[in-house]
C-alpha positions as CSV (number, residue, x, y, z in Angstrom):
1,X,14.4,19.6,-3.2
2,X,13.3,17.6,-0.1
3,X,11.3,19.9,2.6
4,X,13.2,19.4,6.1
5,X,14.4,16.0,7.3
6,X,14.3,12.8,5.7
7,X,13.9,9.3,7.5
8,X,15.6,6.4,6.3
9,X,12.5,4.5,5.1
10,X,11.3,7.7,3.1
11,X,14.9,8.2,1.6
12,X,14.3,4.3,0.7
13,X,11.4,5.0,-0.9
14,X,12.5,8.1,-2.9
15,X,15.1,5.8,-4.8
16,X,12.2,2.9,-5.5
17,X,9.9,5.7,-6.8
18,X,12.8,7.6,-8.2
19,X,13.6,3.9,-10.0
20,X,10.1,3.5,-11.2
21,X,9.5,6.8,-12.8
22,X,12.9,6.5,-15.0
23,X,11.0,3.6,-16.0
24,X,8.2,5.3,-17.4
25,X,5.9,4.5,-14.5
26,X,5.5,7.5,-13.5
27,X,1.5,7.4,-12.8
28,X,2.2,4.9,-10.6
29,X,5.0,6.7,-8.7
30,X,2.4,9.7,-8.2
31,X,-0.6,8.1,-7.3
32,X,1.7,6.2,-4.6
33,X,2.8,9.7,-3.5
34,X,-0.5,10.7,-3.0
35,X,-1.5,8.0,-1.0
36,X,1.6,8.6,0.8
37,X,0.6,11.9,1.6
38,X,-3.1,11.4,2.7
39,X,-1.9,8.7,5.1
40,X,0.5,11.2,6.7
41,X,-1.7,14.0,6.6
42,X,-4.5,11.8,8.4
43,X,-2.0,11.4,11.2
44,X,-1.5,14.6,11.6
45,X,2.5,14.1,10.2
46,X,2.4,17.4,8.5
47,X,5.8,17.5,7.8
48,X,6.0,14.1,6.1
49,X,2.6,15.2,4.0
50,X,4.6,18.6,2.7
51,X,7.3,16.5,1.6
52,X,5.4,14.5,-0.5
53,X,3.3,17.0,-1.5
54,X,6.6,18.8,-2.9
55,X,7.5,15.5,-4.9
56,X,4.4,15.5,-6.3
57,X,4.1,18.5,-7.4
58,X,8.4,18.4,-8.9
59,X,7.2,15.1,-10.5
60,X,4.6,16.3,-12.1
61,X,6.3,19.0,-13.5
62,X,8.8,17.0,-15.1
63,X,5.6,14.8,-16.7
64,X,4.5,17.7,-18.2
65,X,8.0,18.2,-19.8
66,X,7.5,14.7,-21.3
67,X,6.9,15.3,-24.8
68,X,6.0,12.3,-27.0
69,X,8.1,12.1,-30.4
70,X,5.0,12.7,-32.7
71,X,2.1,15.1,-33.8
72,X,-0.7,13.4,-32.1
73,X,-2.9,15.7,-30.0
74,X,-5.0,13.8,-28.5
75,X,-4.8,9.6,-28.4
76,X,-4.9,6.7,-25.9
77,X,-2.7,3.4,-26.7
78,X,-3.6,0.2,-25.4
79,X,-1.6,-3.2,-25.3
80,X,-2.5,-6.3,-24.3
81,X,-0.6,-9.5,-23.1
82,X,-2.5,-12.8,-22.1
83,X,-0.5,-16.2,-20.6
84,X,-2.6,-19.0,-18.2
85,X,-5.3,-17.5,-17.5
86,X,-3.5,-14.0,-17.0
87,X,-4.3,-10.9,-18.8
88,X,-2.0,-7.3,-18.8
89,X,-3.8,-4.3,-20.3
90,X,-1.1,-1.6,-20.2
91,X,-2.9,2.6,-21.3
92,X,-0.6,4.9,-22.5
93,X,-2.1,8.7,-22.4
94,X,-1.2,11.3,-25.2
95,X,-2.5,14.7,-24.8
96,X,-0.8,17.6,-26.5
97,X,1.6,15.8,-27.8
98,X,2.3,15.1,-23.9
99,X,3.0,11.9,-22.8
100,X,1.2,12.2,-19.4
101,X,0.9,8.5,-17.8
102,X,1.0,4.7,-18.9
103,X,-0.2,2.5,-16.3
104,X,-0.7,-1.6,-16.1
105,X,-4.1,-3.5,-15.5
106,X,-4.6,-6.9,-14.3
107,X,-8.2,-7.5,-15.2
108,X,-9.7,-10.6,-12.9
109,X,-11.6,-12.4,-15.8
110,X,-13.7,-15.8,-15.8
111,X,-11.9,-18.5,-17.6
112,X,-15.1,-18.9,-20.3
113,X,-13.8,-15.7,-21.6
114,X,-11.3,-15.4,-25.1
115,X,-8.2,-12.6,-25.4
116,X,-11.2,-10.7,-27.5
117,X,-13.8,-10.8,-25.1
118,X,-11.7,-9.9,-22.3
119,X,-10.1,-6.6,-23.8
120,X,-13.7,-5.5,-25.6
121,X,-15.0,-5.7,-21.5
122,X,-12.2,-3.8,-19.8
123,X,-12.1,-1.3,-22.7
124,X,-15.9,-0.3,-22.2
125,X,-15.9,-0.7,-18.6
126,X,-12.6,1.9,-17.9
127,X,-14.2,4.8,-20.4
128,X,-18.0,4.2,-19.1
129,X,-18.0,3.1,-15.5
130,X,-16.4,6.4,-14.0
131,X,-15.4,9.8,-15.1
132,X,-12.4,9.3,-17.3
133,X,-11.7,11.8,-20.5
134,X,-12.4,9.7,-23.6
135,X,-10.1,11.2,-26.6
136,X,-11.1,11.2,-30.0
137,X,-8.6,8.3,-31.3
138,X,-8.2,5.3,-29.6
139,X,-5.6,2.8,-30.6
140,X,-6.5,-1.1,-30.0
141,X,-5.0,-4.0,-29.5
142,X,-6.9,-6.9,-30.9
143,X,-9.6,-6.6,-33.8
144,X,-13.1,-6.8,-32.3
145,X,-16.2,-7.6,-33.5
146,X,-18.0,-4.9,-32.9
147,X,-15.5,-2.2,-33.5
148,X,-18.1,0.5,-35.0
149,X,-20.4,0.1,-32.1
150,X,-18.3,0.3,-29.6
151,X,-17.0,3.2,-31.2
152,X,-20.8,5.1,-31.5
153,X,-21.1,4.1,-27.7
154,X,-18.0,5.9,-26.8
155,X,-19.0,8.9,-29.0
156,X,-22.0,9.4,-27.4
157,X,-20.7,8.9,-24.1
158,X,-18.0,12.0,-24.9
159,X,-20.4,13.7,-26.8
160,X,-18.3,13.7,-30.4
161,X,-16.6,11.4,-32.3
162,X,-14.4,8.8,-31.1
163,X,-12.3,6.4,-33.7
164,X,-10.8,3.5,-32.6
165,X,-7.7,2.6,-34.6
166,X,-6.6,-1.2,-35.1
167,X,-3.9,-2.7,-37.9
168,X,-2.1,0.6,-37.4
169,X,0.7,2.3,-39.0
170,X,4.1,4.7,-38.7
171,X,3.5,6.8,-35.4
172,X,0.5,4.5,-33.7
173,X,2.1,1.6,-34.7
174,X,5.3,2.5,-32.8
175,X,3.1,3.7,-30.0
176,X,1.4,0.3,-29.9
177,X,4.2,-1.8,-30.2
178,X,5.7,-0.4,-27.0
179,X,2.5,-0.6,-25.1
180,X,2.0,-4.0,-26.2
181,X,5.9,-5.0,-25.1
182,X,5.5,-3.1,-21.5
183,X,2.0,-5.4,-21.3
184,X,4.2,-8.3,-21.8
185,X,6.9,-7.1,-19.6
186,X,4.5,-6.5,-16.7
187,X,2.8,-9.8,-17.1
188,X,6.1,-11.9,-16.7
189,X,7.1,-9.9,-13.5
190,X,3.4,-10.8,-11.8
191,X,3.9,-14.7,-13.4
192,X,7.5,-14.4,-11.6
193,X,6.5,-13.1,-9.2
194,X,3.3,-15.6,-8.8
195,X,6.1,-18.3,-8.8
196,X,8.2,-17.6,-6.6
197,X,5.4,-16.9,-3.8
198,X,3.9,-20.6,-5.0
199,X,7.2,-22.2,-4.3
200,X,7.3,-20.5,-1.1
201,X,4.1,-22.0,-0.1
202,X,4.8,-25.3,-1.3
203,X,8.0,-26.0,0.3
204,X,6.1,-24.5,3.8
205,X,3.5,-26.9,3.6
206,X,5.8,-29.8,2.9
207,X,7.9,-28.7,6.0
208,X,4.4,-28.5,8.0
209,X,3.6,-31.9,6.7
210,X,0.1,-30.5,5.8
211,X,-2.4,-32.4,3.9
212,X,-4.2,-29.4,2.3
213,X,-2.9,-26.1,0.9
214,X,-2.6,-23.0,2.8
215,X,-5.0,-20.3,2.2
216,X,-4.5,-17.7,4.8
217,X,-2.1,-16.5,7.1
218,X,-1.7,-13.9,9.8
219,X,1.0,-12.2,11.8
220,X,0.7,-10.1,14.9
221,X,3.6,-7.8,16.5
222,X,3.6,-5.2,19.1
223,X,6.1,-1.6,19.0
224,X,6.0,1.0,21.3
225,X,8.5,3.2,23.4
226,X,9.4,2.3,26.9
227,X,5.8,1.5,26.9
228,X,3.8,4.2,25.6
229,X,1.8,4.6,22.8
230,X,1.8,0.7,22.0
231,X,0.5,-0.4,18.7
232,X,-0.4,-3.7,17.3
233,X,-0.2,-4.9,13.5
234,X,-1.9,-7.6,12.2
235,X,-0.8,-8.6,8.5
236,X,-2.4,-11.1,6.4
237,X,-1.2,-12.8,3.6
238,X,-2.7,-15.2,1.1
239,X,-1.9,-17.6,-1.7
240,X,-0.9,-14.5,-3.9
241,X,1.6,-12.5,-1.3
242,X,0.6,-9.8,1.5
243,X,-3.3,-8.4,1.5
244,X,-3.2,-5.6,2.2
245,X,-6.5,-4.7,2.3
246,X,-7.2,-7.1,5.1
247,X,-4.0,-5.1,7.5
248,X,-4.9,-3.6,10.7
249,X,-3.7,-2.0,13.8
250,X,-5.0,-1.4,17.1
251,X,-4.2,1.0,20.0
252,X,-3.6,-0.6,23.0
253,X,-4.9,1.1,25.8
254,X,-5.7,0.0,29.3
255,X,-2.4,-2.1,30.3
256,X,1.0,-1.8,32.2
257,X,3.3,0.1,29.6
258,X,6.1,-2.4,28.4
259,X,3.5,-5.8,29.4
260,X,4.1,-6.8,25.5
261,X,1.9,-10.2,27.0
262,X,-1.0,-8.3,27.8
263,X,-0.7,-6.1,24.2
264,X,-0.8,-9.3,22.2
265,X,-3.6,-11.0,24.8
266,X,-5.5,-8.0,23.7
267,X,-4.8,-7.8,20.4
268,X,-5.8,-11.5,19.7
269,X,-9.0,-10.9,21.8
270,X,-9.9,-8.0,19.6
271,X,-9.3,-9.7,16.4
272,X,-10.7,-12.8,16.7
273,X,-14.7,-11.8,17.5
274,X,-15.4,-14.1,14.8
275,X,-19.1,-15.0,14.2
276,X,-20.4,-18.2,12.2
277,X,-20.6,-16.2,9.4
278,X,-17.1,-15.1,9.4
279,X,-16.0,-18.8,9.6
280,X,-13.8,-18.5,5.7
281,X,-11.8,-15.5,7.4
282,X,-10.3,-18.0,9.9
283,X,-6.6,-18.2,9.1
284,X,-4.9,-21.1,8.5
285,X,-1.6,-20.2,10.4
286,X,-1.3,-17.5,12.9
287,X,2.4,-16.2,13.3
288,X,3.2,-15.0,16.9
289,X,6.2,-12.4,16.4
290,X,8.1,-13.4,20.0
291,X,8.6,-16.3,22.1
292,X,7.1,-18.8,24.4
293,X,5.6,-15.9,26.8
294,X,3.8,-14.6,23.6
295,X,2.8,-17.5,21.9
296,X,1.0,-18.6,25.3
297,X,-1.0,-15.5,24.6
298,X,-2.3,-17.0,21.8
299,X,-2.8,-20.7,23.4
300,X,-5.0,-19.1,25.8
301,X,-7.2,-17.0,23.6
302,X,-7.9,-20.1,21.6
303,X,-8.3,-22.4,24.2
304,X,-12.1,-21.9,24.0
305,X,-12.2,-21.3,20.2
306,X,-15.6,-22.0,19.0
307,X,-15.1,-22.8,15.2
308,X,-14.3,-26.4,13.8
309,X,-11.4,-25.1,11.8
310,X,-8.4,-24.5,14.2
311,X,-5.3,-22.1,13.0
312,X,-1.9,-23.5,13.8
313,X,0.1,-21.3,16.3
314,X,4.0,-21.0,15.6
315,X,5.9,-18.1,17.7
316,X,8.9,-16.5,15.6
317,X,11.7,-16.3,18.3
318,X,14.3,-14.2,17.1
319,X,17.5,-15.9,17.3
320,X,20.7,-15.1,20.0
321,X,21.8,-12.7,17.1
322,X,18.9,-11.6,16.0
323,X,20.4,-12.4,12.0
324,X,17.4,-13.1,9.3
325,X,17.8,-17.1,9.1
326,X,18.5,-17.8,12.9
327,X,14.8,-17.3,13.7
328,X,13.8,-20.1,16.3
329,X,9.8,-21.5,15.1
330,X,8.1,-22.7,18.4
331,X,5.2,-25.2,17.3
332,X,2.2,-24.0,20.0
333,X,1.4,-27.0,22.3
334,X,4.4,-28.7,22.3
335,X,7.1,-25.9,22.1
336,X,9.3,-28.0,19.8
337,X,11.4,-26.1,17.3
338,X,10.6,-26.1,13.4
339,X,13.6,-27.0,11.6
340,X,14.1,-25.1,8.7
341,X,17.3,-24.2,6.5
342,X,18.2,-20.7,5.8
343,X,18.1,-21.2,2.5
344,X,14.3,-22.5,2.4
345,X,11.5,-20.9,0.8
346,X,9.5,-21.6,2.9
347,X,11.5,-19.9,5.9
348,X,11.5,-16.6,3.3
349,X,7.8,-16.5,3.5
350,X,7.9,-16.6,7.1
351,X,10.5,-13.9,7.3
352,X,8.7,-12.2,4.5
353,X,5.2,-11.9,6.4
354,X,7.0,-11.5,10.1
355,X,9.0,-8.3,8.7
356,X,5.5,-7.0,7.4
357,X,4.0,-7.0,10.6
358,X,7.0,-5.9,12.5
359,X,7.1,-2.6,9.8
360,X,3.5,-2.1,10.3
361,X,3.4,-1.7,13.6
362,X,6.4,0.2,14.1
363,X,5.0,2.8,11.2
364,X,1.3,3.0,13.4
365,X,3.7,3.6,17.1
366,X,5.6,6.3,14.9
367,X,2.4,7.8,13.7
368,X,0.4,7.7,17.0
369,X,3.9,8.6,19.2
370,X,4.3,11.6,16.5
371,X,0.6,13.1,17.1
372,X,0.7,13.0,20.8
373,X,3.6,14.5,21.0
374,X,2.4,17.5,18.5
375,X,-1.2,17.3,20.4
376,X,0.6,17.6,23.5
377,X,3.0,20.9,22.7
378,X,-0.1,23.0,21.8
379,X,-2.6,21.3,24.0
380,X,-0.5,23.8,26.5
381,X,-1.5,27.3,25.4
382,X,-4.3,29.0,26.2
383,X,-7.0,30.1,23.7
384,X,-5.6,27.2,21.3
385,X,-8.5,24.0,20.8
386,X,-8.4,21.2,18.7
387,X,-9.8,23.0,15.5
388,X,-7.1,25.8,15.9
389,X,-4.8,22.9,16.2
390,X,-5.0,21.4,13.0
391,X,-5.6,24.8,11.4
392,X,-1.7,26.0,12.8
393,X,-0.4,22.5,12.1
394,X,-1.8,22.4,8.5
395,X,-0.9,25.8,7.3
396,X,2.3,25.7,8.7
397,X,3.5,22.2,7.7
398,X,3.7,20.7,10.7
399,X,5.3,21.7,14.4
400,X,8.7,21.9,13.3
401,X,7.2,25.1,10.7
402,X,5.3,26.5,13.6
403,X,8.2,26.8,15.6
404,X,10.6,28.3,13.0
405,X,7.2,30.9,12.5
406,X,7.3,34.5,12.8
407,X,4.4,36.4,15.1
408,X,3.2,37.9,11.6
409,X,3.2,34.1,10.2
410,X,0.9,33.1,13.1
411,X,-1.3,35.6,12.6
412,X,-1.7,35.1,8.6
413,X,-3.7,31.7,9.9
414,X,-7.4,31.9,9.8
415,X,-8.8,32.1,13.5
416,X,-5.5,33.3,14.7
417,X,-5.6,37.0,16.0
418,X,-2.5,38.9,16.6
419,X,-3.3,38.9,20.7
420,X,-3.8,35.4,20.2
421,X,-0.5,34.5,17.7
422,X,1.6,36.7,20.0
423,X,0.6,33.9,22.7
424,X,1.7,31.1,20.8
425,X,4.9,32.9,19.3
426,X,5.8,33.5,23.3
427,X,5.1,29.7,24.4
428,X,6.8,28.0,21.6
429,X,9.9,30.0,22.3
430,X,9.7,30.3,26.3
């Protein structure tokens, strides 16, 4: 059961993860959970957080209830898939006769390296560079050369003996077949995946009329409410799809509320501190989410820019509609409009990267609207700092839980005495 009220982009999500788990990814689904739930709890969303924290713990629950067809106690399968320069490692872990995860690695390996030399390195580097459990029997992929002393490494490592089973038969065969075929099932959806990203760029850069390939680009938008709390996003994207990694937002503080020109001015300022040494960061394209007035914003901050290497400046306009394929591109300098089909890949990229930024930032104005107004309700009652804050919010789940708290609830949280709980029961429901 789901703990209080759902958004629509969570309820989204439940039905991706919901789709991935039935597909036997159910590691995955978790650990994205958990990440879910940090992120939320770090905001101070305690609400979201305990929602996720429930899924968790009903998913894992139904892992546990996974029981593999077989008698094997104790046994991780690995399959392996290799095509251009691509490999797919895909564990499968058996404990009890449990099922309890399979999961999907994509190795980055030099190009000097063969299919046996590439699994013999990720198989010694996942058991020895961290803590992972090493199981007795291990099932492989590919014969390797030096099977027995990989095999005495491991043992020591776990401290008894660890086989490692290759040409395999009945019940590990039938184990490593379907870790072999979900390898080479993962591997064609990143190749497809690759492709259709590739062809995006391509047909961009021919409609750009560039000369060399795009590496990097970047997209800024703002969101906030009737002016407050305004948030920035900046998403990058390379040659490969959206990094992550490289994502930020920034607060905006210290404007008119609503001046979305000054926001981006700032923004841009912000990001672009670049040094000499930070010259391969420079993007090749910088997306402007807005119009004229915002893409001027940009023109000015780069005005002065320092570097040799220039990005291109295009503002994404939405059209009179506001309907995915009637975005207006403004080229920065001369305002002319791009011309691009809505059927172009290269226009899907664009929309791909400007939706990115445009969810990013609306998820930080959320976040940061959500804790000030949580700060704000308790910020009121006497006695109450910012450590008995959190220590209300977290072991209630949030303000909505606070509120629907009795006085004897209240008091049950550490640092809270019953003079003290009685004095938050009575301003919550003044």
């Amino acid at each position: 059961m789901l703990q209080g009220f759902v958004t629509d982009k969570e309820y989204s999500e439940q039905v991706l993860l919901t789709k991935l788990f039935l597909k036997g990814k159910d590691q995955q689904v978790i650990e994205n959970l958990v990440g879910k739930m940090d992120e939320a709890s770090q905001s101070l969303n305690f609400e979201s957080a305990a929602r996720y924290r429930d899924r968790i713990a009903a998913l894992r629950k139904v892992q546990e209830q996974q029981w593999v067809s077989g008698n094997q106690a104790e046994l991780d399968v690995f399959g392996f898939a290799y095509k251009q320069g691509t490999a797919c490692i895909q564990a499968m872990f058996i404990r009890d006769s449990k099922l309890l995860g399979a999961k999907s690695y994509f190795p980055k390996i030099p190009n000097v390296l063969d299919e046996e030399e590439i699994f013999q390195g990720f198989l010694l580097q996942f058991y020895l560079a961290g803590n992972k459990s090493i199981p007795k029997q291990v099932v492989i992929p590919l014969a390797l050369s030096d099977t027995d002393a990989i095999a005495a490494t491991l043992s020591e490592k776990a401290g008894y003996k660890v086989s490692l089973f290759q040409g395999v038969r009945e019940e590990k065969r039938r184990y490593l077949e379907l870790a072999n075929k979900n390898a080479q099932n993962s591997l064609d959806s990143q190749h497809t995946q690759k492709q259709s990203v590739l062809a995006r760029y391509l047909d961009l850069e021919n409609t750009l009329d560039r000369d060399t390939p795009i590496q990097r680009m970047e997209c800024f938008d703002i969101s906030h409410t009737s002016g407050e709390q305004t948030v920035a996003s900046c998403v990058v994207f390379n040659r490969e799809g959206p990094l992550t990694q490289d994502y930020r937002r920034y607060n905006i503080e210290g404007i008119t509320g609503g001046d979305d020109y000054a926001a981006m001015a700032q923004v841009l300022a912000r990001r672009y501190k670049y040094t000499q040494q930070d010259e391969d960061k420079i993007p090749d394209i910088v997306f402007i989410d807005g119009g004229k007035g915002q893409l001027a914003q940009a023109e000015n901050h780069f005005a002065n820019w320092p570097f040799a290497k220039m990005p291109l400046l295009i503002g994404v306009a939405k059209g009179t509609s506001r309907k995915a394929g009637l975005e207006k591109l403004i080229l920065a300098g001369s305002y002319e409009t791009i011309p691009m089909n809505p059927d172009q890949p290269g226009l899907h990229l664009i929309q791909h990267i400007r939706d990115e930024s445009h969810r990013f930032a609306i998820a930080g104005h959320r976040n940061r609207r959500q804790k000030v107004k949580t700060t704000s309700s308790l910020e009121q009652i006497p006695g109450v700092g910012a450590k008995r804050r959190q220590s209300l919010l977290k072991y209630m789940g949030g303000l909505s839980g606070l509120k629907r708290a009795s006085m004897a609830d209240i008091e049950k949280v550490p640092g809270i005495s019953a003079e003290l709980a009685e004095t938050i029961y009575d301003h919550l429901h003044a």
